[in-house]
TORDODO-549435 format. One record per residue (C-alpha): residue number from 1; y negated, x, z. Coordinates in steps of 0.25 Angstrom, whole numbers. Each point is the difference from the previous one (the first is absolute). Last residue first. Layout:
BEGIN
> NUM Y X Z
...
END
This chain:
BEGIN
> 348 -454 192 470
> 347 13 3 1
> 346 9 12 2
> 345 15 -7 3
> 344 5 18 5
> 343 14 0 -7
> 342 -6 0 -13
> 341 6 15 -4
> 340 -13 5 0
> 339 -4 -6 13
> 338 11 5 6
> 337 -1 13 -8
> 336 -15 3 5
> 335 3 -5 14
> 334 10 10 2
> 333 -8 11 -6
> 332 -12 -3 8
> 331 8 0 14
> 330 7 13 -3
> 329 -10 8 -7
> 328 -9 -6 14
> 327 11 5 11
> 326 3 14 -9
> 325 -14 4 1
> 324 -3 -3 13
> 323 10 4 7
> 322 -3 14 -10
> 321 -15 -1 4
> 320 4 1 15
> 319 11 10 -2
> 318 -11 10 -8
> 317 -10 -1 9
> 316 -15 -5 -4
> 315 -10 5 11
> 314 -4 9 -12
> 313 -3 -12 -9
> 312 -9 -7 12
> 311 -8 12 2
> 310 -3 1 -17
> 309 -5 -13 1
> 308 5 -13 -5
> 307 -12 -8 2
> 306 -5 1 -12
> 305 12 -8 -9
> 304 -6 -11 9
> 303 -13 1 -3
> 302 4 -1 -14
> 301 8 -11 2
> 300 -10 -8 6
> 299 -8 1 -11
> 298 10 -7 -8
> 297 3 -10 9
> 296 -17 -4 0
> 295 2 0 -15
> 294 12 -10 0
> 293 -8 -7 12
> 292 -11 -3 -10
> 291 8 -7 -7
> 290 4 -9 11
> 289 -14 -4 5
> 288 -3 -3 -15
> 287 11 -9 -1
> 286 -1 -5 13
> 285 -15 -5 -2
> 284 4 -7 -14
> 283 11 -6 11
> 282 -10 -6 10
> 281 0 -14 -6
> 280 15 -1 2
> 279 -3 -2 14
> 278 16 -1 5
> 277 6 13 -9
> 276 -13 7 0
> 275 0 1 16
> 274 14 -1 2
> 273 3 14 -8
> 272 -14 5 8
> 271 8 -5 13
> 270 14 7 -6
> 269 -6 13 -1
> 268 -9 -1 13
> 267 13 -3 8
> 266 7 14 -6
> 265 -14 9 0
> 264 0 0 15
> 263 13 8 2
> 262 9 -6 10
> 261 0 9 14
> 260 10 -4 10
> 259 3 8 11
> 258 11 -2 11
> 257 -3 7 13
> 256 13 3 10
> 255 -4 1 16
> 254 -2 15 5
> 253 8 4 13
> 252 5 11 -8
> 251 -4 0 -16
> 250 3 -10 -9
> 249 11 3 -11
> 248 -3 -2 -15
> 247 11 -4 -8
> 246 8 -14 3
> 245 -12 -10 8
> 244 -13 8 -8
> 243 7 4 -13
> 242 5 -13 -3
> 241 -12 -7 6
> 240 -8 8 -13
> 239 12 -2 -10
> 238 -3 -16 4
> 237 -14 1 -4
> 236 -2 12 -9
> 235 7 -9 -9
> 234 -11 -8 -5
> 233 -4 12 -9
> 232 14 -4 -8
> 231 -7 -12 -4
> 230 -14 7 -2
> 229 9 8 -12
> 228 5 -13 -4
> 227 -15 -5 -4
> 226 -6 13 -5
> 225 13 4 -10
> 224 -2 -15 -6
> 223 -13 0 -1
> 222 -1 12 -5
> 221 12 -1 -10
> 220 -7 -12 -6
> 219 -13 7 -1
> 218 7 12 -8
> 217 7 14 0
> 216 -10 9 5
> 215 -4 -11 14
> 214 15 0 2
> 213 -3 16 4
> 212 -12 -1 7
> 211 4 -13 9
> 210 13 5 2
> 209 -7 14 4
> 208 -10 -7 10
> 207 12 -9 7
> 206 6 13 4
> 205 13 2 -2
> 204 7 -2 -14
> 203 12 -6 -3
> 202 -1 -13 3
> 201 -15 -4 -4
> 200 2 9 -12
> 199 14 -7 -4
> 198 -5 -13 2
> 197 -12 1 -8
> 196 9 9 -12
> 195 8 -12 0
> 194 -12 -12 -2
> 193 -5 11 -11
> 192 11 1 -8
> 191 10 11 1
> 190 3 7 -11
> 189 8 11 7
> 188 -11 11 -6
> 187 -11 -9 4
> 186 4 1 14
> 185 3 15 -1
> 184 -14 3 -5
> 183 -6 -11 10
> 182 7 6 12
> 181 -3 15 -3
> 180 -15 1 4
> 179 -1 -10 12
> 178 11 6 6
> 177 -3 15 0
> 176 -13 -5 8
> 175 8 -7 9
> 174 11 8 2
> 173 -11 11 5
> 172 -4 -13 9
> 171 13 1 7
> 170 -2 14 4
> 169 -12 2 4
> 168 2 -12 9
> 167 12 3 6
> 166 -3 15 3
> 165 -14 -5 5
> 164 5 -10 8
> 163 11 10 8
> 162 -12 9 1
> 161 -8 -8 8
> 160 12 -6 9
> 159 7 -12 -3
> 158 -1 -10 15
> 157 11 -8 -8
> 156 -8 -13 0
> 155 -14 8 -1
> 154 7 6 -13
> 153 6 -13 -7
> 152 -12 -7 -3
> 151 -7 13 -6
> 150 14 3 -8
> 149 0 -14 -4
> 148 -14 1 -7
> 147 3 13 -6
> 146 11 -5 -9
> 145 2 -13 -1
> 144 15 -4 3
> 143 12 10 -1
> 142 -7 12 -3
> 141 -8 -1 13
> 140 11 -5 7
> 139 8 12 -2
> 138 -12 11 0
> 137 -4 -7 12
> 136 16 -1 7
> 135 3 15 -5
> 134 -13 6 5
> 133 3 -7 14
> 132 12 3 2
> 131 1 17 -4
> 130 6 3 -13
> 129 14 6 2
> 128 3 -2 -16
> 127 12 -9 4
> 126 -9 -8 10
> 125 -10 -3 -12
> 124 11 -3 -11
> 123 6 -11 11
> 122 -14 -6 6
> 121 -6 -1 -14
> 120 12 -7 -7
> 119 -1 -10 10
> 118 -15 -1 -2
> 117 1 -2 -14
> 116 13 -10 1
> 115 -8 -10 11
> 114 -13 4 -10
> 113 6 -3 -14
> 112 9 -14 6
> 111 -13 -5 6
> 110 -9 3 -12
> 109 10 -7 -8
> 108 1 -14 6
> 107 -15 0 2
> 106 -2 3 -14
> 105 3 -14 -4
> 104 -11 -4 12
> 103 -11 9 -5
> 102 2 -5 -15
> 101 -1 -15 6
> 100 -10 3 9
> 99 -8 6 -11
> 98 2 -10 -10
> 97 -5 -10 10
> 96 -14 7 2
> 95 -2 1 -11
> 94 -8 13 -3
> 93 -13 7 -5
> 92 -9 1 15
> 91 16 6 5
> 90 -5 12 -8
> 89 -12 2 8
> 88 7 0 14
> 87 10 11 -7
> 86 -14 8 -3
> 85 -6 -2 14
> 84 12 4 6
> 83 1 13 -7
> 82 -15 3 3
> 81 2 -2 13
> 80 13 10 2
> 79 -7 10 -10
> 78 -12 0 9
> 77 6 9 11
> 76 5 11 -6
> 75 -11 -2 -9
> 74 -9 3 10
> 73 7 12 8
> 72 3 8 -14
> 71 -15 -2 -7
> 70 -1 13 -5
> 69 14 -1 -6
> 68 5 14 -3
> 67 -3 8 -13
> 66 13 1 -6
> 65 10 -7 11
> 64 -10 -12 2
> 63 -3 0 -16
> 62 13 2 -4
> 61 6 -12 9
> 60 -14 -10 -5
> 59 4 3 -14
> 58 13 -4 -1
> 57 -2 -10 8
> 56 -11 -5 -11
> 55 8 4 -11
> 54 12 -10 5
> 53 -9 -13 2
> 52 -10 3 -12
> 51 11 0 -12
> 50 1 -14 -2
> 49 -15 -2 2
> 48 -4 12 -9
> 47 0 -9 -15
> 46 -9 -10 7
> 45 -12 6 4
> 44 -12 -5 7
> 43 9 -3 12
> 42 10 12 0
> 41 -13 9 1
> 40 -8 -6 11
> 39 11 1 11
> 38 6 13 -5
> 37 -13 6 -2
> 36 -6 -4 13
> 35 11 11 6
> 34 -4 10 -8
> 33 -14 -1 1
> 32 2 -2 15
> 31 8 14 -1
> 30 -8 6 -9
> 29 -11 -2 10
> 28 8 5 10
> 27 4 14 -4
> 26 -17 2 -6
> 25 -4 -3 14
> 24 10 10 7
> 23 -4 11 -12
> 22 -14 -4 4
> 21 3 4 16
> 20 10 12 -3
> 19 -14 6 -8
> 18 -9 -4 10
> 17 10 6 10
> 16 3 15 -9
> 15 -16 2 1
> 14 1 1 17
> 13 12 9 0
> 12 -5 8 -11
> 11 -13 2 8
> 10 8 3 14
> 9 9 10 -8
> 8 -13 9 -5
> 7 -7 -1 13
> 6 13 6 7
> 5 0 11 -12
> 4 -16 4 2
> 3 7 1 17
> 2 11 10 -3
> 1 -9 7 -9
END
Protein backbone atom coordinates (compact mmCIF):
# COMPACT_ATOMS: atom_id res chain seq x y z
CA UNK A 1 0.00 0.00 0.00
CA UNK A 2 2.62 2.10 1.31
CA UNK A 3 4.60 1.83 -2.03
CA UNK A 4 0.87 2.10 -4.66
CA UNK A 5 0.78 5.54 -2.71
CA UNK A 6 4.57 6.66 -3.31
CA UNK A 7 3.81 5.86 -6.98
CA UNK A 8 0.56 7.87 -6.78
CA UNK A 9 2.48 11.14 -5.38
CA UNK A 10 5.53 10.81 -7.89
CA UNK A 11 2.84 10.85 -10.82
CA UNK A 12 0.97 13.93 -9.41
CA UNK A 13 4.20 15.51 -8.85
CA UNK A 14 5.27 14.86 -12.36
CA UNK A 15 1.60 16.02 -14.03
CA UNK A 16 1.53 19.35 -11.50
CA UNK A 17 5.10 20.56 -13.54
CA UNK A 18 3.49 20.81 -17.19
CA UNK A 19 0.73 22.26 -15.60
CA UNK A 20 3.03 25.06 -13.30
CA UNK A 21 5.26 25.24 -16.85
CA UNK A 22 2.02 26.56 -19.17
CA UNK A 23 0.40 28.46 -16.42
CA UNK A 24 4.35 30.15 -16.25
CA UNK A 25 3.84 30.56 -20.17
CA UNK A 26 0.30 31.93 -20.23
CA UNK A 27 1.66 34.74 -16.86
CA UNK A 28 4.18 35.88 -19.42
CA UNK A 29 2.58 36.18 -22.55
CA UNK A 30 -0.11 38.51 -20.84
CA UNK A 31 2.34 40.14 -19.59
CA UNK A 32 4.17 41.05 -23.12
CA UNK A 33 0.64 41.45 -24.51
CA UNK A 34 0.09 43.90 -21.88
CA UNK A 35 2.95 45.74 -21.96
CA UNK A 36 2.93 45.98 -26.10
CA UNK A 37 -0.61 47.25 -25.39
CA UNK A 38 0.44 50.38 -23.70
CA UNK A 39 2.90 51.26 -26.44
CA UNK A 40 0.69 50.29 -29.36
CA UNK A 41 -2.46 51.44 -27.93
CA UNK A 42 -2.04 55.18 -27.10
CA UNK A 43 -0.46 55.47 -30.60
CA UNK A 44 -3.34 54.39 -32.77
CA UNK A 45 -5.74 55.88 -30.44
CA UNK A 46 -6.10 59.30 -29.61
CA UNK A 47 -8.79 59.60 -26.93
CA UNK A 48 -6.50 57.04 -24.42
CA UNK A 49 -3.26 59.21 -24.71
CA UNK A 50 -4.04 61.59 -21.89
CA UNK A 51 -5.03 58.71 -19.60
CA UNK A 52 -2.37 56.09 -20.75
CA UNK A 53 0.61 57.55 -18.46
CA UNK A 54 -1.35 56.99 -15.06
CA UNK A 55 -3.18 53.51 -16.10
CA UNK A 56 -0.21 52.11 -17.14
CA UNK A 57 1.53 52.43 -13.56
CA UNK A 58 -1.52 51.53 -12.34
CA UNK A 59 -1.51 48.53 -14.07
CA UNK A 60 2.15 47.35 -14.09
CA UNK A 61 2.06 47.75 -9.75
CA UNK A 62 -1.26 45.45 -9.76
CA UNK A 63 0.05 43.11 -12.05
CA UNK A 64 3.64 42.75 -10.21
CA UNK A 65 1.86 42.39 -6.77
CA UNK A 66 -1.24 40.21 -8.29
CA UNK A 67 0.37 37.89 -10.47
CA UNK A 68 4.13 38.79 -9.96
CA UNK A 69 6.40 40.10 -12.91
CA UNK A 70 7.82 37.25 -14.75
CA UNK A 71 10.12 39.08 -16.16
CA UNK A 72 11.37 40.94 -12.52
CA UNK A 73 15.54 40.67 -13.14
CA UNK A 74 15.04 42.14 -16.97
CA UNK A 75 13.05 44.80 -16.48
CA UNK A 76 14.66 45.91 -13.36
CA UNK A 77 17.28 46.43 -15.44
CA UNK A 78 15.87 47.71 -18.92
CA UNK A 79 13.58 50.21 -17.37
CA UNK A 80 16.75 52.71 -16.79
CA UNK A 81 17.49 52.10 -20.90
CA UNK A 82 14.43 52.43 -22.06
CA UNK A 83 13.86 55.78 -19.93
CA UNK A 84 16.88 57.29 -21.39
CA UNK A 85 16.17 56.34 -24.74
CA UNK A 86 12.60 57.81 -24.49
CA UNK A 87 14.03 61.43 -22.73
CA UNK A 88 16.75 61.16 -25.72
CA UNK A 89 13.82 61.01 -28.17
CA UNK A 90 12.03 63.88 -27.14
CA UNK A 91 14.93 66.12 -27.30
CA UNK A 92 14.78 64.79 -31.27
CA UNK A 93 11.38 67.52 -31.04
CA UNK A 94 12.99 70.71 -29.42
CA UNK A 95 14.86 74.01 -29.57
CA UNK A 96 17.64 73.65 -28.52
CA UNK A 97 17.60 77.46 -27.36
CA UNK A 98 14.35 77.30 -25.68
CA UNK A 99 15.58 74.36 -23.65
CA UNK A 100 18.56 76.24 -22.19
CA UNK A 101 16.59 78.91 -21.55
CA UNK A 102 13.76 76.95 -19.60
CA UNK A 103 16.53 74.83 -18.07
CA UNK A 104 18.53 78.02 -16.98
CA UNK A 105 15.28 79.85 -15.40
CA UNK A 106 14.84 76.71 -13.49
CA UNK A 107 18.27 76.48 -12.35
CA UNK A 108 17.54 79.21 -9.91
CA UNK A 109 14.82 77.22 -8.41
CA UNK A 110 15.85 73.72 -8.49
CA UNK A 111 18.93 74.95 -6.31
CA UNK A 112 16.71 76.62 -3.73
CA UNK A 113 14.05 73.33 -3.69
CA UNK A 114 17.06 70.73 -3.32
CA UNK A 115 19.53 72.98 -0.63
CA UNK A 116 15.94 73.44 1.38
CA UNK A 117 14.65 69.45 0.39
CA UNK A 118 17.84 68.08 1.67
CA UNK A 119 17.95 70.37 4.81
CA UNK A 120 14.53 69.35 5.72
CA UNK A 121 15.46 65.73 5.09
CA UNK A 122 18.42 65.64 7.56
CA UNK A 123 16.37 67.50 10.41
CA UNK A 124 12.78 65.29 10.17
CA UNK A 125 15.09 62.12 9.57
CA UNK A 126 17.48 62.54 12.65
CA UNK A 127 14.06 63.38 14.63
CA UNK A 128 12.43 60.00 13.66
CA UNK A 129 15.94 58.15 14.49
CA UNK A 130 16.34 56.89 10.87
CA UNK A 131 19.52 55.43 10.32
CA UNK A 132 22.25 57.88 7.95
CA UNK A 133 22.23 56.52 5.20
CA UNK A 134 18.42 55.83 4.55
CA UNK A 135 17.76 59.34 5.59
CA UNK A 136 20.54 60.97 3.18
CA UNK A 137 19.13 58.57 -0.09
CA UNK A 138 15.60 59.09 0.79
CA UNK A 139 16.64 62.85 1.36
CA UNK A 140 18.46 63.38 -1.87
CA UNK A 141 16.32 61.15 -3.66
CA UNK A 142 13.22 63.29 -2.99
CA UNK A 143 15.21 66.29 -3.39
CA UNK A 144 16.51 65.96 -7.01
CA UNK A 145 15.63 62.84 -9.31
CA UNK A 146 14.51 60.10 -7.62
CA UNK A 147 16.14 56.81 -8.26
CA UNK A 148 18.87 58.28 -10.26
CA UNK A 149 20.50 60.19 -7.39
CA UNK A 150 19.98 57.63 -4.85
CA UNK A 151 22.11 55.24 -7.15
CA UNK A 152 24.73 58.13 -7.45
CA UNK A 153 24.75 58.78 -3.98
CA UNK A 154 24.86 55.09 -2.61
CA UNK A 155 28.54 54.15 -3.62
CA UNK A 156 29.40 57.71 -2.07
CA UNK A 157 27.90 56.80 1.35
CA UNK A 158 29.14 52.98 1.04
CA UNK A 159 24.71 52.52 1.63
CA UNK A 160 24.10 49.13 2.40
CA UNK A 161 21.73 46.65 0.25
CA UNK A 162 18.94 47.18 2.36
CA UNK A 163 19.29 50.79 3.08
CA UNK A 164 18.94 51.21 -1.14
CA UNK A 165 15.94 49.39 -1.18
CA UNK A 166 14.05 51.08 1.75
CA UNK A 167 15.00 54.27 -0.13
CA UNK A 168 14.12 53.23 -3.34
CA UNK A 169 10.81 51.51 -2.47
CA UNK A 170 9.96 54.20 -0.90
CA UNK A 171 10.69 57.20 -3.10
CA UNK A 172 9.37 55.65 -6.11
CA UNK A 173 5.84 54.68 -4.21
CA UNK A 174 5.78 58.72 -4.31
CA UNK A 175 6.36 58.47 -7.66
CA UNK A 176 3.67 56.61 -8.76
CA UNK A 177 1.02 58.50 -6.41
CA UNK A 178 2.57 61.48 -7.86
CA UNK A 179 2.06 61.03 -11.41
CA UNK A 180 -1.89 60.29 -10.64
CA UNK A 181 -2.77 63.36 -8.43
CA UNK A 182 -0.45 66.10 -9.94
CA UNK A 183 -2.57 66.91 -13.07
CA UNK A 184 -6.04 66.71 -11.08
CA UNK A 185 -4.68 69.27 -8.48
CA UNK A 186 -2.85 71.23 -11.30
CA UNK A 187 -6.00 71.74 -13.19
CA UNK A 188 -7.93 72.36 -10.32
CA UNK A 189 -5.60 75.55 -9.43
CA UNK A 190 -5.90 76.51 -13.13
CA UNK A 191 -2.46 76.50 -13.84
CA UNK A 192 -1.53 76.82 -17.47
CA UNK A 193 0.52 74.58 -18.86
CA UNK A 194 4.11 76.42 -18.60
CA UNK A 195 3.17 76.34 -14.72
CA UNK A 196 2.10 72.99 -14.24
CA UNK A 197 5.82 72.11 -16.14
CA UNK A 198 7.48 73.87 -13.56
CA UNK A 199 5.75 72.46 -10.96
CA UNK A 200 5.89 68.62 -12.14
CA UNK A 201 9.65 69.17 -12.81
CA UNK A 202 10.00 70.59 -9.17
CA UNK A 203 7.81 68.81 -7.15
CA UNK A 204 8.06 65.68 -8.31
CA UNK A 205 11.24 63.08 -8.19
CA UNK A 206 12.00 60.89 -10.62
CA UNK A 207 12.53 62.53 -14.05
CA UNK A 208 10.17 59.31 -15.49
CA UNK A 209 6.94 60.54 -13.30
CA UNK A 210 7.57 64.40 -14.43
CA UNK A 211 7.71 63.21 -17.93
CA UNK A 212 4.33 60.95 -17.37
CA UNK A 213 2.49 63.30 -15.51
CA UNK A 214 3.30 66.78 -17.58
CA UNK A 215 3.04 64.39 -20.74
CA UNK A 216 -1.29 64.14 -19.32
CA UNK A 217 -1.55 67.84 -19.20
CA UNK A 218 -0.18 69.04 -22.63
CA UNK A 219 2.99 69.26 -24.96
CA UNK A 220 3.92 72.44 -23.65
CA UNK A 221 3.97 71.39 -20.11
CA UNK A 222 6.09 68.32 -21.36
CA UNK A 223 8.67 70.17 -22.62
CA UNK A 224 8.67 72.35 -20.02
CA UNK A 225 8.37 69.80 -17.08
CA UNK A 226 11.30 67.60 -19.14
CA UNK A 227 13.76 70.44 -19.59
CA UNK A 228 13.84 71.87 -16.00
CA UNK A 229 13.55 68.59 -14.50
CA UNK A 230 17.04 67.66 -16.41
CA UNK A 231 18.17 70.99 -14.70
CA UNK A 232 17.74 69.83 -11.34
CA UNK A 233 19.18 66.21 -12.59
CA UNK A 234 22.55 68.26 -12.96
CA UNK A 235 22.60 68.54 -9.29
CA UNK A 236 23.71 65.08 -8.51
CA UNK A 237 26.96 66.82 -9.22
CA UNK A 238 27.79 69.14 -6.50
CA UNK A 239 25.30 67.09 -3.80
CA UNK A 240 27.37 64.17 -4.86
CA UNK A 241 31.18 65.84 -3.61
CA UNK A 242 28.84 67.38 -0.95
CA UNK A 243 28.24 63.92 0.40
CA UNK A 244 31.79 62.66 -0.43
CA UNK A 245 34.10 65.60 1.48
CA UNK A 246 31.12 66.55 4.43
CA UNK A 247 29.23 62.87 4.76
CA UNK A 248 30.69 59.84 4.06
CA UNK A 249 33.81 58.97 6.31
CA UNK A 250 36.79 56.79 4.63
CA UNK A 251 37.77 53.96 6.17
CA UNK A 252 41.36 53.53 8.27
CA UNK A 253 44.33 54.06 6.34
CA UNK A 254 41.96 54.43 3.21
CA UNK A 255 42.42 57.57 1.00
CA UNK A 256 38.86 59.31 0.23
CA UNK A 257 36.92 58.45 -3.32
CA UNK A 258 34.81 61.07 -5.09
CA UNK A 259 32.40 59.64 -7.52
CA UNK A 260 30.66 61.38 -10.18
CA UNK A 261 28.14 59.60 -12.25
CA UNK A 262 25.92 61.95 -14.57
CA UNK A 263 23.21 60.07 -16.32
CA UNK A 264 23.66 59.35 -20.00
CA UNK A 265 20.38 60.48 -21.19
CA UNK A 266 20.94 64.36 -19.98
CA UNK A 267 24.02 65.08 -22.82
CA UNK A 268 21.91 63.06 -25.46
CA UNK A 269 18.82 65.19 -24.76
CA UNK A 270 20.41 68.43 -25.34
CA UNK A 271 22.57 66.76 -28.56
CA UNK A 272 19.39 65.52 -30.36
CA UNK A 273 17.86 69.25 -29.24
CA UNK A 274 21.21 70.52 -31.16
CA UNK A 275 20.75 68.12 -33.89
CA UNK A 276 17.20 69.48 -35.30
CA UNK A 277 17.84 72.86 -34.07
CA UNK A 278 21.20 73.38 -36.27
CA UNK A 279 20.36 70.86 -39.34
CA UNK A 280 16.82 72.03 -39.81
CA UNK A 281 16.46 69.49 -42.60
CA UNK A 282 16.45 66.54 -39.89
CA UNK A 283 13.45 68.17 -37.90
CA UNK A 284 10.46 65.86 -39.81
CA UNK A 285 12.72 63.09 -38.43
CA UNK A 286 12.72 64.61 -34.92
CA UNK A 287 9.10 64.85 -34.89
CA UNK A 288 8.45 61.44 -35.42
CA UNK A 289 11.59 60.35 -33.39
CA UNK A 290 9.84 62.46 -30.52
CA UNK A 291 6.37 60.93 -30.85
CA UNK A 292 7.40 57.89 -30.75
CA UNK A 293 9.17 58.60 -27.50
CA UNK A 294 5.69 59.54 -25.78
CA UNK A 295 4.75 55.96 -26.51
CA UNK A 296 8.11 54.39 -25.75
CA UNK A 297 7.59 56.56 -22.01
CA UNK A 298 4.51 54.98 -21.68
CA UNK A 299 5.70 51.58 -21.94
CA UNK A 300 8.05 52.31 -19.72
CA UNK A 301 5.89 53.09 -17.10
CA UNK A 302 4.31 50.17 -17.14
CA UNK A 303 7.27 48.31 -16.47
CA UNK A 304 7.97 50.49 -14.07
CA UNK A 305 4.73 50.15 -12.03
CA UNK A 306 6.04 46.29 -12.37
CA UNK A 307 8.85 46.33 -10.56
CA UNK A 308 7.43 47.22 -7.39
CA UNK A 309 7.14 43.78 -5.97
CA UNK A 310 5.52 42.46 -3.15
CA UNK A 311 9.54 41.91 -1.35
CA UNK A 312 10.15 45.54 -1.92
CA UNK A 313 6.77 46.84 -0.15
CA UNK A 314 7.44 44.66 2.91
CA UNK A 315 10.82 45.99 3.29
CA UNK A 316 8.90 49.42 3.46
CA UNK A 317 9.03 50.76 7.29
CA UNK A 318 6.80 52.82 8.66
CA UNK A 319 9.60 55.92 9.66
CA UNK A 320 11.20 55.60 6.36
CA UNK A 321 7.99 56.11 4.36
CA UNK A 322 6.78 58.76 6.97
CA UNK A 323 10.36 60.89 6.08
CA UNK A 324 9.36 60.41 3.06
CA UNK A 325 6.06 61.41 2.95
CA UNK A 326 6.16 64.32 4.95
CA UNK A 327 9.55 65.65 2.92
CA UNK A 328 7.72 65.46 -0.57
CA UNK A 329 3.99 66.87 0.69
CA UNK A 330 6.22 69.51 2.03
CA UNK A 331 8.30 70.42 -1.06
CA UNK A 332 5.27 69.79 -3.69
CA UNK A 333 3.04 71.95 -1.64
CA UNK A 334 5.49 74.78 -1.35
CA UNK A 335 6.11 75.02 -4.89
CA UNK A 336 2.45 74.59 -5.86
CA UNK A 337 1.61 77.98 -3.80
CA UNK A 338 4.71 79.76 -5.09
CA UNK A 339 3.99 79.20 -8.29
CA UNK A 340 0.32 79.77 -7.59
CA UNK A 341 0.65 82.76 -6.14
CA UNK A 342 3.38 84.07 -8.96
CA UNK A 343 6.20 84.06 -6.85
CA UNK A 344 7.97 81.38 -8.99
CA UNK A 345 8.81 83.74 -12.86
CA UNK A 346 7.67 80.39 -14.85
CA UNK A 347 8.45 80.99 -18.43
CA UNK A 348 8.73 79.16 -21.37
Amino acid sequence: MDEKMMGEQKNGGASQAPAADAKERIRRIVFLAVAAAFFLVPWICTPVRDYAPGVAVIAGVIFAVTYGNPFISTTGKLTSTLLGAAIVGMGFGMNLIDVLRAGANGMIYTAIGITLGIALGVWLGKRLGLARDTMYLVSVGTSICGGSAIAAAAPVLKAKAHDVAIASATVFTLNAIALLIFPPIGHALGMSEVQFGFWSALGIHDTSSVVGASMQYGPTALEVGTTVKLARALWIVPVTLFLSCFVAGAAEGEKRKIKLKIPWFIPGFLAAAALVTWIPAAAPAGGFLKELSKYLMILTLFLIGANLSREKLKELGLKPVIHGIVLWLVLATVWGAAIHLGWVHCVK
